[in-house]
Structure formats: C-alpha cells, structure tokens
Jmol script that loads the backbone (N, CA, C; Angstrom):
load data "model"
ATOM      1  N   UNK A   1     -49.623   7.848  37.419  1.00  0.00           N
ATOM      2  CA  UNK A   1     -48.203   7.594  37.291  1.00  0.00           C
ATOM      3  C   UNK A   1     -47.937   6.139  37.650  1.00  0.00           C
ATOM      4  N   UNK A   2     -47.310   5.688  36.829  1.00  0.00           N
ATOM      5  CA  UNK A   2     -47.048   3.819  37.177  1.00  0.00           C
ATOM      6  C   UNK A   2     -45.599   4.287  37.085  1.00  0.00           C
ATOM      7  N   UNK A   3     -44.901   3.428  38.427  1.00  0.00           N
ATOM      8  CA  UNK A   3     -43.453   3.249  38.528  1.00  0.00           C
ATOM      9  C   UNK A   3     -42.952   1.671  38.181  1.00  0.00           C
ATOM     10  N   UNK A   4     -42.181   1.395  37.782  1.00  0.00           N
ATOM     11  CA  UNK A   4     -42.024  -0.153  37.620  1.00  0.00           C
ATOM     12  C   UNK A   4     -40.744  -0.801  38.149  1.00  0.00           C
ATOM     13  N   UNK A   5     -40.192  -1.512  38.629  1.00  0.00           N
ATOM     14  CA  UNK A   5     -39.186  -2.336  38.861  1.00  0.00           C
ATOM     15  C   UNK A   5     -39.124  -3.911  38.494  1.00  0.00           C
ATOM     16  N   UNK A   6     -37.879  -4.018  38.568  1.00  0.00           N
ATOM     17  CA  UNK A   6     -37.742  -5.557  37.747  1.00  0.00           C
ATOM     18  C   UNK A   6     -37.755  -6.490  38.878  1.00  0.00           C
ATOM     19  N   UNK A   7     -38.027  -6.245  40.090  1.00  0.00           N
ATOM     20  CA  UNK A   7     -37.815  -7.306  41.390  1.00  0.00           C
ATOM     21  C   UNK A   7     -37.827  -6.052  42.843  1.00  0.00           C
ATOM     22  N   UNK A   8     -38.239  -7.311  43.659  1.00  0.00           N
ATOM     23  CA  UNK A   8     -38.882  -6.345  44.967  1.00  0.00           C
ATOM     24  C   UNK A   8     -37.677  -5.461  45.516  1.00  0.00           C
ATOM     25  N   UNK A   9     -36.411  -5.874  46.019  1.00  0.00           N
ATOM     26  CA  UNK A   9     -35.400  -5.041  46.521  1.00  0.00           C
ATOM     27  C   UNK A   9     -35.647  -3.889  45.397  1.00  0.00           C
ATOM     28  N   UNK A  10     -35.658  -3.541  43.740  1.00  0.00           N
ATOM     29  CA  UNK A  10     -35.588  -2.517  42.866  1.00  0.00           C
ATOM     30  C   UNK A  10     -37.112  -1.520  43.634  1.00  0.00           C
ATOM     31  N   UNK A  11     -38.097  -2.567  43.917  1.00  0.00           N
ATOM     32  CA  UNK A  11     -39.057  -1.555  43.897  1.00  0.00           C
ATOM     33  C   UNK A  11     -39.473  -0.803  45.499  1.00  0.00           C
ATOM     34  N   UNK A  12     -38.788  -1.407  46.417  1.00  0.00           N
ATOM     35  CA  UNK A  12     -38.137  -0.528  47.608  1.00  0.00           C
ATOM     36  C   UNK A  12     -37.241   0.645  47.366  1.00  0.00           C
ATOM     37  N   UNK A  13     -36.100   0.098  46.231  1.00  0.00           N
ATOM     38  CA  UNK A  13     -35.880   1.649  45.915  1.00  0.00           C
ATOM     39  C   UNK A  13     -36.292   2.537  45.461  1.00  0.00           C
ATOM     40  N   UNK A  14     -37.318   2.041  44.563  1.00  0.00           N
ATOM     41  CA  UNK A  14     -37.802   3.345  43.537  1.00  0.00           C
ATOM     42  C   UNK A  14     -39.007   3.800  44.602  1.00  0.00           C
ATOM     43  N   UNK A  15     -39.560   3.246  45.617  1.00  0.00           N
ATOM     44  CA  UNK A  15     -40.515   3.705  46.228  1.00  0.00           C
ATOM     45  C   UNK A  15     -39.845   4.211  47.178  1.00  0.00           C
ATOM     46  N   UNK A  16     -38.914   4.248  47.883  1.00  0.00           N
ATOM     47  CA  UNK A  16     -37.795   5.067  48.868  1.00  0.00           C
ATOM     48  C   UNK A  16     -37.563   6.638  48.112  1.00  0.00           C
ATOM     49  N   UNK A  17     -37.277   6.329  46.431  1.00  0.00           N
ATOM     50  CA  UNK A  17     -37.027   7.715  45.737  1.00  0.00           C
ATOM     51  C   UNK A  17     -37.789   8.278  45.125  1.00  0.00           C
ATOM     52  N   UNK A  18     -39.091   7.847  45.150  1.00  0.00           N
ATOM     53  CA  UNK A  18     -40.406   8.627  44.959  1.00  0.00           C
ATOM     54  C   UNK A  18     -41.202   9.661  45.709  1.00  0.00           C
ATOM     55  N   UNK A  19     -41.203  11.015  45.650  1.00  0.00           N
ATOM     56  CA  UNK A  19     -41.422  12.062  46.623  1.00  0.00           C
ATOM     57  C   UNK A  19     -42.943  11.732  46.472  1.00  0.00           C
ATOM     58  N   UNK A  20     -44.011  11.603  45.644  1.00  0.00           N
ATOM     59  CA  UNK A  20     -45.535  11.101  45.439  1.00  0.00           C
ATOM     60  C   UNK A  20     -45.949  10.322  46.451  1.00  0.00           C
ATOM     61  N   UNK A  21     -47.243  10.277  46.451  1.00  0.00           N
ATOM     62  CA  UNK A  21     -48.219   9.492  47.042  1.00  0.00           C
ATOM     63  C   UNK A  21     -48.277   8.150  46.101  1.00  0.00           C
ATOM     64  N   UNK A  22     -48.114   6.665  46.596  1.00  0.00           N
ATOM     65  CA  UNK A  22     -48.385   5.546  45.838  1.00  0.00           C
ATOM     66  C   UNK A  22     -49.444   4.671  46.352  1.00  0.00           C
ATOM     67  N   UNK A  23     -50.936   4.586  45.403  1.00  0.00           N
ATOM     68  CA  UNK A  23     -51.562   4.273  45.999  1.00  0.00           C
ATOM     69  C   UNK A  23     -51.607   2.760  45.629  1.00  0.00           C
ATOM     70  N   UNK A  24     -50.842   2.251  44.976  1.00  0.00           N
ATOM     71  CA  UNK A  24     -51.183   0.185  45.307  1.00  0.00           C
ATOM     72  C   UNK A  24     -50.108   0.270  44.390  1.00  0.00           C
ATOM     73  N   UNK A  25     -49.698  -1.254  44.740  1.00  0.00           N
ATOM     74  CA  UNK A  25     -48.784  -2.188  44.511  1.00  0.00           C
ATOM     75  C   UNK A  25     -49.137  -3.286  43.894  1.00  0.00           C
ATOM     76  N   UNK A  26     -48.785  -3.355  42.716  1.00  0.00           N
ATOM     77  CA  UNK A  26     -49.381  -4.685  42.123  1.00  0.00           C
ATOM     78  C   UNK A  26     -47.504  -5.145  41.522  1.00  0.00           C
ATOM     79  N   UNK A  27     -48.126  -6.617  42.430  1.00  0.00           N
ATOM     80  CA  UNK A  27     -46.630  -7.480  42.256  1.00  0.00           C
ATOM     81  C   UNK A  27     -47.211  -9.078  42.286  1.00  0.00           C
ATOM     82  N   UNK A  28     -46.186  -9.525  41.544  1.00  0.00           N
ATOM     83  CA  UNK A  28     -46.327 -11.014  41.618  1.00  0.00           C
ATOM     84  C   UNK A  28     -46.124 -11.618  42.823  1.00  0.00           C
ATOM     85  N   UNK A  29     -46.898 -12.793  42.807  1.00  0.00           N
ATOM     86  CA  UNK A  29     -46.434 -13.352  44.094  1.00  0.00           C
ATOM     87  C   UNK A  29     -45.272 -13.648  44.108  1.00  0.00           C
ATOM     88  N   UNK A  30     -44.869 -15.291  43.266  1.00  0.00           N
ATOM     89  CA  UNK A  30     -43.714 -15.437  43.163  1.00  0.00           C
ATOM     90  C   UNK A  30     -42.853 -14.794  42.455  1.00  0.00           C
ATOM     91  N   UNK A  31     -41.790 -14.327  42.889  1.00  0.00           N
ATOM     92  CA  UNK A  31     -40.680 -13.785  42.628  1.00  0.00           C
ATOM     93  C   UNK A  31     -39.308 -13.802  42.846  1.00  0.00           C
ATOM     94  N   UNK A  32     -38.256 -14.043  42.257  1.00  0.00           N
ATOM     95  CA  UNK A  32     -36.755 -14.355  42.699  1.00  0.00           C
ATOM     96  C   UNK A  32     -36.422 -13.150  43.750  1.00  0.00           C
ATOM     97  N   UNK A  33     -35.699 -13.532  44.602  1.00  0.00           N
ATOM     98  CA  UNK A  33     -35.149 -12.626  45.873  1.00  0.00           C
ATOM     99  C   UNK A  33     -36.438 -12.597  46.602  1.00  0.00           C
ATOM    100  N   UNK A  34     -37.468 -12.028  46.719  1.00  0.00           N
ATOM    101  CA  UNK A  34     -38.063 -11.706  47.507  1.00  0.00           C
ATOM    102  C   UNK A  34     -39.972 -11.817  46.752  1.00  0.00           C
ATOM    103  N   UNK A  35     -40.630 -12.796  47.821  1.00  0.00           N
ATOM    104  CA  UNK A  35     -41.853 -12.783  46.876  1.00  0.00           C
ATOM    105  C   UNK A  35     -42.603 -11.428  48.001  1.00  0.00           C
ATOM    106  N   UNK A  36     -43.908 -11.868  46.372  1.00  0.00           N
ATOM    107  CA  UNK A  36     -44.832 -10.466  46.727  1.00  0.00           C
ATOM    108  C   UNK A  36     -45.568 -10.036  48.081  1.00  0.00           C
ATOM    109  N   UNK A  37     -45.754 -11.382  48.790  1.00  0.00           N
ATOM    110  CA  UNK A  37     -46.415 -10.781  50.344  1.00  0.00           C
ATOM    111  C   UNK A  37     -44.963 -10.150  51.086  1.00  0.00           C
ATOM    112  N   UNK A  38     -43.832 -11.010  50.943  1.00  0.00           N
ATOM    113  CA  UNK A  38     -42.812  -9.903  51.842  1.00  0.00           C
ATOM    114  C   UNK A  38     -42.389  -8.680  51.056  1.00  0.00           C
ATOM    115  N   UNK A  39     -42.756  -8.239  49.869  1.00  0.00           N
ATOM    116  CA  UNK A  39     -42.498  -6.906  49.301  1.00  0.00           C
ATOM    117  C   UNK A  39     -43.664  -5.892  49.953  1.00  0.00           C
ATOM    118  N   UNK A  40     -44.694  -6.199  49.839  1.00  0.00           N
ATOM    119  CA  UNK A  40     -45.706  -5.868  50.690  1.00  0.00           C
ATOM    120  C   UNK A  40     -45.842  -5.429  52.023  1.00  0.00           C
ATOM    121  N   UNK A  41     -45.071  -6.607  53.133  1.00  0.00           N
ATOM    122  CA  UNK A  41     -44.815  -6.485  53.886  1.00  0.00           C
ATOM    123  C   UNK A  41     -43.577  -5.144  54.631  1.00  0.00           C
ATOM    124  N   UNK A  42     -42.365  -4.627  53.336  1.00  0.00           N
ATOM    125  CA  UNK A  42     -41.718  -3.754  53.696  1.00  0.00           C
ATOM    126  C   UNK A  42     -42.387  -2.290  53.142  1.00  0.00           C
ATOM    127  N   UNK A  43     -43.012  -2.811  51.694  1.00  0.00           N
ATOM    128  CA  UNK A  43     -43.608  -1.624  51.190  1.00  0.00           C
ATOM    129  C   UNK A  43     -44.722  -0.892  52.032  1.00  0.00           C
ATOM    130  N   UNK A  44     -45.324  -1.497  52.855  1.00  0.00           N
ATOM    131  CA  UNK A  44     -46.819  -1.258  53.231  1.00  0.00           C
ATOM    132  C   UNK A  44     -45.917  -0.343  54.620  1.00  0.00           C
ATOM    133  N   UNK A  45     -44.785  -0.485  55.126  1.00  0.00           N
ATOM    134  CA  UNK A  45     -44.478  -0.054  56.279  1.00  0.00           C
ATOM    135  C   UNK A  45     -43.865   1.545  56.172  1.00  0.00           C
ATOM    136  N   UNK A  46     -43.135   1.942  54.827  1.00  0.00           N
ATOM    137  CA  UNK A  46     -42.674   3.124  53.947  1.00  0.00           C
ATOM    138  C   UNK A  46     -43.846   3.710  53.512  1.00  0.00           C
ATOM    139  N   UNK A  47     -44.735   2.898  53.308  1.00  0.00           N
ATOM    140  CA  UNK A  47     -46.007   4.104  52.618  1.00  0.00           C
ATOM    141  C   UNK A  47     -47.369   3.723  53.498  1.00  0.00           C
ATOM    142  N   UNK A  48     -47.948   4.503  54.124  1.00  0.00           N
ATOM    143  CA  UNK A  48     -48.824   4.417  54.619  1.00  0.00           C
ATOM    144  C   UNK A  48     -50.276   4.480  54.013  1.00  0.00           C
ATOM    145  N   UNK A  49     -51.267   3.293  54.228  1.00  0.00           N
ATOM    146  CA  UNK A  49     -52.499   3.479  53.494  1.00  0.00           C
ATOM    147  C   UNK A  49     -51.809   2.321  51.855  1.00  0.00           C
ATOM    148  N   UNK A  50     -51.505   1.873  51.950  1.00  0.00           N
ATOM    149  CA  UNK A  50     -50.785   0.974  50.157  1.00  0.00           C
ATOM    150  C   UNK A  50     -51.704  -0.129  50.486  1.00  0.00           C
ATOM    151  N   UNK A  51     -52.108  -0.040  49.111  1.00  0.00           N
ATOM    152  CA  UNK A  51     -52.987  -0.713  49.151  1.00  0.00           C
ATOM    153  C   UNK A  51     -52.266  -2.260  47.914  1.00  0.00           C
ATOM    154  N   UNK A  52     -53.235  -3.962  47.812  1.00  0.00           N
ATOM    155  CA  UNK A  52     -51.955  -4.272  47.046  1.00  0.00           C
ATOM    156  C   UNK A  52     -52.681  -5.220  46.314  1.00  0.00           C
ATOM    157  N   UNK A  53     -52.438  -5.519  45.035  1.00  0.00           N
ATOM    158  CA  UNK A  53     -52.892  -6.403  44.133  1.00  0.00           C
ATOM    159  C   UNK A  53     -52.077  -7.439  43.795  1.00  0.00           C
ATOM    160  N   UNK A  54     -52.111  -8.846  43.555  1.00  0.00           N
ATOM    161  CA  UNK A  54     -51.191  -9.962  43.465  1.00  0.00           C
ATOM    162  C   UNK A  54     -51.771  -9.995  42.714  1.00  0.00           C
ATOM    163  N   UNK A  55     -50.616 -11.303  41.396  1.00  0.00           N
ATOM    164  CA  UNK A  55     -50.937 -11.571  40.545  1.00  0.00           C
ATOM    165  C   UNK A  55     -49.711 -13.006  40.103  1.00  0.00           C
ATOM    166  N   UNK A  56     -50.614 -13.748  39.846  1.00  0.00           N
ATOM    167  CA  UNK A  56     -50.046 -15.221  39.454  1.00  0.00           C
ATOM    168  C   UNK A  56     -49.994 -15.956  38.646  1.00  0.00           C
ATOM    169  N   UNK A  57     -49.369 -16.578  37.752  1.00  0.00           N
ATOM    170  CA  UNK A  57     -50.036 -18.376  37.366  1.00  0.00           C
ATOM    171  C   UNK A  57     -50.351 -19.244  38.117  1.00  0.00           C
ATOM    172  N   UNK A  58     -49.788 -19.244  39.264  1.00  0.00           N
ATOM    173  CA  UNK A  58     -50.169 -20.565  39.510  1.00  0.00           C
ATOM    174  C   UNK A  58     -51.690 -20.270  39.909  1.00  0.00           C
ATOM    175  N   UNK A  59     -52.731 -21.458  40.289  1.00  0.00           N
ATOM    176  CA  UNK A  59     -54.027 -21.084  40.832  1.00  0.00           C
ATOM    177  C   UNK A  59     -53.885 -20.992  42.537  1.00  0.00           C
ATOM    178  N   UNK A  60     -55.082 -20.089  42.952  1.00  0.00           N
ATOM    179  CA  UNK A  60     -55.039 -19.925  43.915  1.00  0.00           C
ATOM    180  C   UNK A  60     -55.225 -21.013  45.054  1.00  0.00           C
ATOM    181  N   UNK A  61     -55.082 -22.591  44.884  1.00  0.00           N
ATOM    182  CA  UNK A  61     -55.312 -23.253  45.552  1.00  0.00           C
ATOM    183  C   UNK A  61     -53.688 -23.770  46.384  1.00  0.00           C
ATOM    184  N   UNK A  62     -53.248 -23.681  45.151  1.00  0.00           N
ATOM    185  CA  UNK A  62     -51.121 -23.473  45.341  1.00  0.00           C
ATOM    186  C   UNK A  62     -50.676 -23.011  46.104  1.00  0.00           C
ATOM    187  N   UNK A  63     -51.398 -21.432  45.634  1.00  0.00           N
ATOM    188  CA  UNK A  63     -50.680 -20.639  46.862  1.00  0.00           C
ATOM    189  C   UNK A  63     -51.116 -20.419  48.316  1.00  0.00           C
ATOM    190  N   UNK A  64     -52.382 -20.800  48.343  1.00  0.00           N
ATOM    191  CA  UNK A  64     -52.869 -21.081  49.430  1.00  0.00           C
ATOM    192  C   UNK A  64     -52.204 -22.059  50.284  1.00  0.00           C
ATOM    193  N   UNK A  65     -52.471 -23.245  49.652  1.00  0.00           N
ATOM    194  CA  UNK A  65     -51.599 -24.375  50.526  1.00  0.00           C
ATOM    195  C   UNK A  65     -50.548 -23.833  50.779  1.00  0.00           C
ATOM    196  N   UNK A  66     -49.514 -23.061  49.778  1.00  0.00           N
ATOM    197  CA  UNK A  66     -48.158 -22.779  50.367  1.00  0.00           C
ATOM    198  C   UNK A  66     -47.940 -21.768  51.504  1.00  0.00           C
ATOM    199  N   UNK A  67     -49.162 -21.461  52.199  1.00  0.00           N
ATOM    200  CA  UNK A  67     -49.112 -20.363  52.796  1.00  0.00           C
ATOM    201  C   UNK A  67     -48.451 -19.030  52.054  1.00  0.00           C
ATOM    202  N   UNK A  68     -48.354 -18.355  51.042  1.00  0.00           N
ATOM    203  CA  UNK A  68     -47.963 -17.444  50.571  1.00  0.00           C
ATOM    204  C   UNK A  68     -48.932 -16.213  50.738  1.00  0.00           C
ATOM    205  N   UNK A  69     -50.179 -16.446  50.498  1.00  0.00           N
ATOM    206  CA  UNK A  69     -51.425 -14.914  50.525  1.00  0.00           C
ATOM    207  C   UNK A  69     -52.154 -15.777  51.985  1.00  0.00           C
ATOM    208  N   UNK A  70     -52.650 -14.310  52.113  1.00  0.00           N
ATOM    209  CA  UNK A  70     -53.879 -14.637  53.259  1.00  0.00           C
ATOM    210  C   UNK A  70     -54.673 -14.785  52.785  1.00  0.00           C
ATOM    211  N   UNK A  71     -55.765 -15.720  53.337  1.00  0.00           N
ATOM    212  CA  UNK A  71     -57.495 -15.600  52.838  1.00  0.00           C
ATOM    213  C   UNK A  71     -57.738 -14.549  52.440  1.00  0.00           C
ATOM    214  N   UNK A  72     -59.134 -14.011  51.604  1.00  0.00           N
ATOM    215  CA  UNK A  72     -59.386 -13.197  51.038  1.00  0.00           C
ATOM    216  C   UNK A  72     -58.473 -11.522  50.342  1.00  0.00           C
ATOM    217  N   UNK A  73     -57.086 -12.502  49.907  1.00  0.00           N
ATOM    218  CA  UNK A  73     -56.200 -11.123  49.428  1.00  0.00           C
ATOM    219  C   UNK A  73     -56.566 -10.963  48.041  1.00  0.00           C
ATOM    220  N   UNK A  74     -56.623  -9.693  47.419  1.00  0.00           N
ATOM    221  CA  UNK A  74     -57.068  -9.640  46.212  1.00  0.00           C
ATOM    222  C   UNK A  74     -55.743 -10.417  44.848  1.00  0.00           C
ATOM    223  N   UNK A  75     -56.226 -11.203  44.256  1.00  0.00           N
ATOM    224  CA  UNK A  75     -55.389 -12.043  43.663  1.00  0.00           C
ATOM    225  C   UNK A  75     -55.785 -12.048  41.930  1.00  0.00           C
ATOM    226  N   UNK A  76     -55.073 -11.636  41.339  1.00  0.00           N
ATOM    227  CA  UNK A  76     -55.449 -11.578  39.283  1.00  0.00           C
ATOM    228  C   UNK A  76     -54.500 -12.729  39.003  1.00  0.00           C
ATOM    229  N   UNK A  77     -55.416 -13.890  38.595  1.00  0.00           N
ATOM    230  CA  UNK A  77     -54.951 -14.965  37.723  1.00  0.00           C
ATOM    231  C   UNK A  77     -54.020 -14.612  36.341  1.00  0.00           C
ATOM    232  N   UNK A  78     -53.328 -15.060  35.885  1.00  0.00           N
ATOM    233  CA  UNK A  78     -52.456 -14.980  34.734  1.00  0.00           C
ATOM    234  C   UNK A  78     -53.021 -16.315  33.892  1.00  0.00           C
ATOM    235  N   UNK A  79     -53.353 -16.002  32.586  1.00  0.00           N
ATOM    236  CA  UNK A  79     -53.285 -14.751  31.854  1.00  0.00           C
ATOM    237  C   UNK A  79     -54.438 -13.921  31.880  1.00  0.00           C
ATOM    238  N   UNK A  80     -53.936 -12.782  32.142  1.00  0.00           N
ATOM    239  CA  UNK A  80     -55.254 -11.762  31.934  1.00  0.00           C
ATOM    240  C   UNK A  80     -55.244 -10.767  31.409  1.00  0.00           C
ATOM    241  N   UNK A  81     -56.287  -9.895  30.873  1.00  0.00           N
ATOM    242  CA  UNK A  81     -56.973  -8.931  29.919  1.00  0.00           C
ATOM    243  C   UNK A  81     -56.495  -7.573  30.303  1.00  0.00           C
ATOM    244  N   UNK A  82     -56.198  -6.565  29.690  1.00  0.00           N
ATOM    245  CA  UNK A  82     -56.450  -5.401  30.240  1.00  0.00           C
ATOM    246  C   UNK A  82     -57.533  -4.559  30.988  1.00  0.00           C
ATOM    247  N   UNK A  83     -58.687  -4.957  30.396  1.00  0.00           N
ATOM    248  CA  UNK A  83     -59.746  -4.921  30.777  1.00  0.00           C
ATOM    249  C   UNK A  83     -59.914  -5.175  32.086  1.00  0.00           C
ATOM    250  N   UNK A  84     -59.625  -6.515  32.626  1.00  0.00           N
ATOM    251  CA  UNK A  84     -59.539  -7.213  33.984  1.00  0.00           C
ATOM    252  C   UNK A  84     -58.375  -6.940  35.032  1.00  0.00           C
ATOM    253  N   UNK A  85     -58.019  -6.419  34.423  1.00  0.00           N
ATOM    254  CA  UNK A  85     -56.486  -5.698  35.276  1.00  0.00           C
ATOM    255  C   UNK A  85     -56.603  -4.590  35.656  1.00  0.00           C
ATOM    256  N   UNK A  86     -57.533  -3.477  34.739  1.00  0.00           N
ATOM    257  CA  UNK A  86     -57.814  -2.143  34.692  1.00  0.00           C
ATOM    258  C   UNK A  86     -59.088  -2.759  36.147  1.00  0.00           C
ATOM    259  N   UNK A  87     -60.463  -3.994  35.900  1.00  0.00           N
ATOM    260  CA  UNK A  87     -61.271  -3.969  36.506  1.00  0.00           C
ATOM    261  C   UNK A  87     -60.691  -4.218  38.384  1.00  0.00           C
ATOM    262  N   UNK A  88     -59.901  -5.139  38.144  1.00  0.00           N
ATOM    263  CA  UNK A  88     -59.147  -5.193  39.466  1.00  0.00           C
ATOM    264  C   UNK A  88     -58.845  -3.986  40.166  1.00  0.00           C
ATOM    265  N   UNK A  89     -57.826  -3.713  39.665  1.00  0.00           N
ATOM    266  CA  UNK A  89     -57.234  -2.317  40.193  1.00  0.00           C
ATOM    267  C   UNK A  89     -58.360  -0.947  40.513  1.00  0.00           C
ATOM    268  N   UNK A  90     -59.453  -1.142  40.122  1.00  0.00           N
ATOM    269  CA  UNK A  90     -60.174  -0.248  40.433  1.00  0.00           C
ATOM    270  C   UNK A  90     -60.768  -0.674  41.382  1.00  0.00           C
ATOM    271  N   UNK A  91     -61.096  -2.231  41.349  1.00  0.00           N
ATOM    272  CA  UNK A  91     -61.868  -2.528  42.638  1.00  0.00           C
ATOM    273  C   UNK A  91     -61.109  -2.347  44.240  1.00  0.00           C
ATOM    274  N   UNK A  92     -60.050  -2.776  43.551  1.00  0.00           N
ATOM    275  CA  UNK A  92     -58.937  -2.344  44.908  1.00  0.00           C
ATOM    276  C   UNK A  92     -59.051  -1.291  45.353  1.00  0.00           C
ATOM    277  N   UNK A  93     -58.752  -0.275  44.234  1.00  0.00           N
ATOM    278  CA  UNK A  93     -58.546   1.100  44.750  1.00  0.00           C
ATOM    279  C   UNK A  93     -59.719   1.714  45.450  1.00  0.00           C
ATOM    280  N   UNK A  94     -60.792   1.424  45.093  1.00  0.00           N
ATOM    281  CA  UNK A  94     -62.011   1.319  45.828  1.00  0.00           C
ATOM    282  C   UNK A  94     -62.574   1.115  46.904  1.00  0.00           C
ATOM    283  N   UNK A  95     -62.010  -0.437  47.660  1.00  0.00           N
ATOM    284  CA  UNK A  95     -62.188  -0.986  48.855  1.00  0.00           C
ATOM    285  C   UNK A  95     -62.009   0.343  50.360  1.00  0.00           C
ATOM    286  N   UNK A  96     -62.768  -0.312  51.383  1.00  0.00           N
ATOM    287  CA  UNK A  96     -62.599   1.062  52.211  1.00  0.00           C
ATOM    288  C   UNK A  96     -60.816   0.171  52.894  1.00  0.00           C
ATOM    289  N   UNK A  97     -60.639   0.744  53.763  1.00  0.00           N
ATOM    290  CA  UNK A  97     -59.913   0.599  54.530  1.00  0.00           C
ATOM    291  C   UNK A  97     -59.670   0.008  55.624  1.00  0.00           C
TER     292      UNK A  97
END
end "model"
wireframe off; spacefill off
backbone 0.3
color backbone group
C-alpha cells in the first residue's frame, strides 16, 4: 500500500489517519513548509520502527554542507530509474535496526 501526500504537514495527516502499519517514508529532502529530515523527525515519533528514504537533486555534497541529512542516511539521487528506487527501497527495508 503506498499513501502519498503533496507536502510534509499533508503526510502527518494521512499517517495520523492511517489505521496500518507504515513501514518507510520516502520524502524529499527539500521541501516547501517543512523539509524531509524534520518530516521524519515528527513521523518517526507517531510510528514506531519507520524506517526512511531521501531523495534529491541536489548532490549529496550540498546537502551535507547544509547540514540537512546525517552521515550515512540513505539518500536516491534524482533522476532515477524505477529499477533503482524499487533497489533502494528494498535495501532499506532490509537494513536491521
């Protein structure tokens, strides 16, 4: 089941009105209103065990400097494949805990 929202406050709600188990979050970093580590940051506290995939244009050297991700957060460059999106997300979902 994929839920979607158009921006992080939308996807606090739809994950507030989701009775399911959600196992990752894949959000952009940057984002208007609210970027993806602080969506993360409220989402990860409502669902326990969320696991989370970022995804960007800019390169990861950007967002690094900007302090936006932590070292080693799982991060999908833009533009990318289905293939590589499908491969991500599995590796995520994968990782122990």
């Amino acid at each position: 089941t994929i839920l979607i929202a158009q921006d992080g406050p939308e996807a606090i709600l739809v994950s507030q009105s989701f009775k399911g188990h959600i196992d990752l979050l894949l959000s952009d970093v940057v984002m208007p209103t609210m970027n993806g580590k602080e969506l993360y940051r409220v989402m990860s506290k409502l669902r326990s065990n969320l696991k989370v995939l970022y995804m960007s244009g800019y390169s990861e050297n950007v967002i690094a400097h900007h302090g936006v991700l932590e070292y080693n957060t799982k991060l999908l460059q833009k533009p990318f494949t289905r293939q590589s999106l499908a491969n991500m997300v599995r590796q995520v979902l994968d990782e122990e805990e």
